[in-house]
PLY file of the C-alpha trace (Angstrom):
ply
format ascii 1.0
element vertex 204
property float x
property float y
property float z
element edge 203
property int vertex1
property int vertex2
end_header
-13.73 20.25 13.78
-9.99 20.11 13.93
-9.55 16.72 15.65
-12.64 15.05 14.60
-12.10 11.50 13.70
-12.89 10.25 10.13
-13.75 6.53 10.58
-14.20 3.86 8.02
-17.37 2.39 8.03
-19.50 -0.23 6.80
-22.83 0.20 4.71
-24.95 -2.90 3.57
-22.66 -4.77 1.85
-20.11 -2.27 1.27
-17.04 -1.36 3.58
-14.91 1.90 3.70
-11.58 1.76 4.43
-10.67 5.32 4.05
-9.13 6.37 6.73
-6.11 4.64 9.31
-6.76 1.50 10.16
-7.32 2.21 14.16
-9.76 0.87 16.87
-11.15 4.31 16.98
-11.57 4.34 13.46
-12.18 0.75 12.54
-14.32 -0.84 15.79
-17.82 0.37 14.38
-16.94 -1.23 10.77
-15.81 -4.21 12.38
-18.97 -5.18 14.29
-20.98 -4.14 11.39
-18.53 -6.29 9.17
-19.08 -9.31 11.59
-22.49 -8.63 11.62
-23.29 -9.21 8.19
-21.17 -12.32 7.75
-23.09 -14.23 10.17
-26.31 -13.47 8.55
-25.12 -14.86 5.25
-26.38 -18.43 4.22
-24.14 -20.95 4.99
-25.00 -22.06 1.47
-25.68 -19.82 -0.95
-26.92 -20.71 -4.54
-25.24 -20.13 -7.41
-28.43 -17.70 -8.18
-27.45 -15.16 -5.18
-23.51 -14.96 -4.71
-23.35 -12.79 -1.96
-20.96 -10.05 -2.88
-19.01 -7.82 -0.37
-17.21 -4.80 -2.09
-14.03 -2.85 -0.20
-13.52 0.63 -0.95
-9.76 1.60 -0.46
-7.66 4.77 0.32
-5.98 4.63 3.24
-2.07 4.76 4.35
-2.87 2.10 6.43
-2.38 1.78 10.27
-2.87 -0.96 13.08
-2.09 -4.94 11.49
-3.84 -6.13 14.66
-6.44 -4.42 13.96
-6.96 -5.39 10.10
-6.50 -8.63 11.15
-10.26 -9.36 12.29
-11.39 -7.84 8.58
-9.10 -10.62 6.88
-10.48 -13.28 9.05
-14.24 -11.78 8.75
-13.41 -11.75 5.31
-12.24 -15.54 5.30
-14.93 -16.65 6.84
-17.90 -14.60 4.18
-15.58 -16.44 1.10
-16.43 -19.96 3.17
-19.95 -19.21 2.85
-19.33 -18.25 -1.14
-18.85 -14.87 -1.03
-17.58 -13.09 -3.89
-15.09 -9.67 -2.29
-14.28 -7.29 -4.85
-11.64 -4.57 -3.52
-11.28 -1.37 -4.81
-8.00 0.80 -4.44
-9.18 3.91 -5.20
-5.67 5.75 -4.37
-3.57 4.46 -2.01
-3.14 1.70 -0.33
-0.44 1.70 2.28
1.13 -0.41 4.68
-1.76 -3.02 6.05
-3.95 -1.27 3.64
-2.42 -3.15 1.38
-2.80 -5.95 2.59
-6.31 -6.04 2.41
-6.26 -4.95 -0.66
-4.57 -8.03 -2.14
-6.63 -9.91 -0.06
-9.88 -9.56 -2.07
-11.36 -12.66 -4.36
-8.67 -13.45 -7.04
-10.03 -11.73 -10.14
-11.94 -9.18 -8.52
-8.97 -7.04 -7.37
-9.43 -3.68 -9.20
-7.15 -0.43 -8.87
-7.23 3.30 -10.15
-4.70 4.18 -12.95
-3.46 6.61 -10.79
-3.11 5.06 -7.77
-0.29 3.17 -6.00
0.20 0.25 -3.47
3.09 0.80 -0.60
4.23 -2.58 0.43
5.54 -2.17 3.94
6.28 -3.40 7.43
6.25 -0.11 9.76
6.81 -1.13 13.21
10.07 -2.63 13.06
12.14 -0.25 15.57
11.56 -0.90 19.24
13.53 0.08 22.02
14.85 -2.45 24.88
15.54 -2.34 28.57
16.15 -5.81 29.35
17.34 -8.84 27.73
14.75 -11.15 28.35
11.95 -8.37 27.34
14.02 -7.87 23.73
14.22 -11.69 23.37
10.33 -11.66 23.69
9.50 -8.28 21.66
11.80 -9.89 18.41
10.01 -13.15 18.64
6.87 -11.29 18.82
8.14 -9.07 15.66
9.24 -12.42 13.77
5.68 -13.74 14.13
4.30 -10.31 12.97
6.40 -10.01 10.14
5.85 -13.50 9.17
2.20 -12.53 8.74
2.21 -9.48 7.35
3.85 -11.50 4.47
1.74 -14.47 3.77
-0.76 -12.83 1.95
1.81 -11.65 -0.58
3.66 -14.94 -0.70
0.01 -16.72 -1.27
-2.21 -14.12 -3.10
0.49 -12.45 -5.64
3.94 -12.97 -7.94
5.96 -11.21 -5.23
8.59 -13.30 -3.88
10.02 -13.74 -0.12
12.99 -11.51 -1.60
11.43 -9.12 -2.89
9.83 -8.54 0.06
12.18 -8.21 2.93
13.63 -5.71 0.43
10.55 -3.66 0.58
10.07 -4.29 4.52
14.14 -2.65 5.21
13.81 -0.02 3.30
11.27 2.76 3.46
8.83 3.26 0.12
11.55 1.03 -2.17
7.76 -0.96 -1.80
6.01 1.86 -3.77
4.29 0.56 -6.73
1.99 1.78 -9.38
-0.73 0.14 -10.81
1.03 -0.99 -13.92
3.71 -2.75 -11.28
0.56 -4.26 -9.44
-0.61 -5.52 -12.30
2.37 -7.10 -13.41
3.35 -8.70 -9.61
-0.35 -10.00 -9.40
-1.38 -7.14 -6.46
-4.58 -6.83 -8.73
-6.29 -7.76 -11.48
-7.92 -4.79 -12.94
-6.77 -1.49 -13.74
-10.11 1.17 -13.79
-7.86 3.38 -16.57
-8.66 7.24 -16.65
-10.96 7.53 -20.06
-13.01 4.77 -17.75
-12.60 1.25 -18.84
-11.54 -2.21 -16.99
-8.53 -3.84 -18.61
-6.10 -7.01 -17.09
-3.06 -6.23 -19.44
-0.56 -3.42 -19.72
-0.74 -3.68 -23.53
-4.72 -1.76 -22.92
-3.26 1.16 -21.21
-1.02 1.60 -23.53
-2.68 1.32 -26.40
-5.24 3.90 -25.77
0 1
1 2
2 3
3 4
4 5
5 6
6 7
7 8
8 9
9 10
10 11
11 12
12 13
13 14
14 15
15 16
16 17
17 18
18 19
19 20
20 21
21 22
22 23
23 24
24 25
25 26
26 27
27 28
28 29
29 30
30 31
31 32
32 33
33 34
34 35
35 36
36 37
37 38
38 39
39 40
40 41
41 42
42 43
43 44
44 45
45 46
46 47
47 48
48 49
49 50
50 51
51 52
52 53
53 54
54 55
55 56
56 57
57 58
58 59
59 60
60 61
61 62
62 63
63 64
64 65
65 66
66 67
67 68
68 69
69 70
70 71
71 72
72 73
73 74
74 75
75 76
76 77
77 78
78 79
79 80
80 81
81 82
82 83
83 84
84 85
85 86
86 87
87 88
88 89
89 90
90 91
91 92
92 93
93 94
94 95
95 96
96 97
97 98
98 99
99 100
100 101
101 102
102 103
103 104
104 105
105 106
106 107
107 108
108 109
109 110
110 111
111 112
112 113
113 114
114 115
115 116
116 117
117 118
118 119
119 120
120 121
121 122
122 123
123 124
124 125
125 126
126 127
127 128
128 129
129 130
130 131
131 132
132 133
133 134
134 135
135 136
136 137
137 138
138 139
139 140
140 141
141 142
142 143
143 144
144 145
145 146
146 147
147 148
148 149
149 150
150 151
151 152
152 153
153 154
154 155
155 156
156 157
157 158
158 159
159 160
160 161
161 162
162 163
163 164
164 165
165 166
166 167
167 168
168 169
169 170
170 171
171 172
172 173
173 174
174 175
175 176
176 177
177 178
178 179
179 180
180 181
181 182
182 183
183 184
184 185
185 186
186 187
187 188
188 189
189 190
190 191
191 192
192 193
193 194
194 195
195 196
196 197
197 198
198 199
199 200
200 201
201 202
202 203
């Protein structure tokens, strides 16, 4: 079917993220998400680390809608979870956000794929003074956390950033670039192994 939605979903303790990040897509994986966090121990033993793994390929989508996974998320690492992401291919936009966002150390990444560091929505249209004043301030606050996980979870500075945020895909950035800016911690390399340094790809 044509205009079937693919949404991401959420099995045991494993969560999709393979499609835009929507509330048509997304609800379903949310609850599920929320769902299994709240079940979790509130202290877990050092015997049975829960682990939650995030399976990435997505250009991204909604940043008010991600925004429940990263707290849901927060909240599972309170109770000791371990959250392993995976990027897979891509991960765009907010997508990439949450795929930084994973435990440090446990942030892996295809050879072959790439990270687009992004702000989309940063174009609106204005009638009225008073409404602009409001929409900008709302955009400030926005941007301001769309960034924070970069500025706390990897190398990239504020810079850098609002470099990537004006201008369209000058954020694009391969695994070897991750790597190197701290996006993850583990390249999966094509002939199948796990390695933290560029020197291992290289080196084949």
């Amino acid at each position: 079917m044509a205009n079937e939605i693919i949404k991401n979903i959420m099995v045991e303790n494993n969560l999709y993220i393979t499609s835009d990040i929507t509330p048509e897509t997304t609800n379903d994986a949310i609850i599920k998400l929320s769902q299994w966090v709240n079940a979790l121990p509130e202290k877990p033993t050092n015997e049975n680390t829960p682990i939650l793994n995030i399976y990435i390929d997505s250009w991204g989508g909604k940043f008010n809608i991600l925004h429940p996974i990263l707290t849901l998320m927060n909240m599972a690492t309170a109770r000791g979870t371990i959250i392993k992401t995976y990027n897979l291919y891509n991960a765009s936009s907010c997508a990439s956000v949450l795929a930084i966002s994973g435990t440090k150390g446990y942030r892996y990444m295809a050879e072959n794929a790439f990270n687009l560091v992004h702000f989309g929505n940063r174009s609106m249209n204005y009638t009225e003074e008073s409404e602009m004043m409001n929409k900008t301030k709302y955009l400030e606050h926005e941007t301001f956390r769309f960034k924070e996980p970069y500025l706390l979870r990897t190398k990239i500075t504020s810079a850098e950033l609002d470099k990537y945020f004006d201008h369209n895909f000058s954020g694009f950035l391969t695994s070897e670039q991750c790597l190197r800016k701290g996006l993850c911690d583990w390249i999966i390399t094509n002939d199948g192994r796990f390695v933290n340094n560029i020197k291992d790809i290289k080196t084949r």
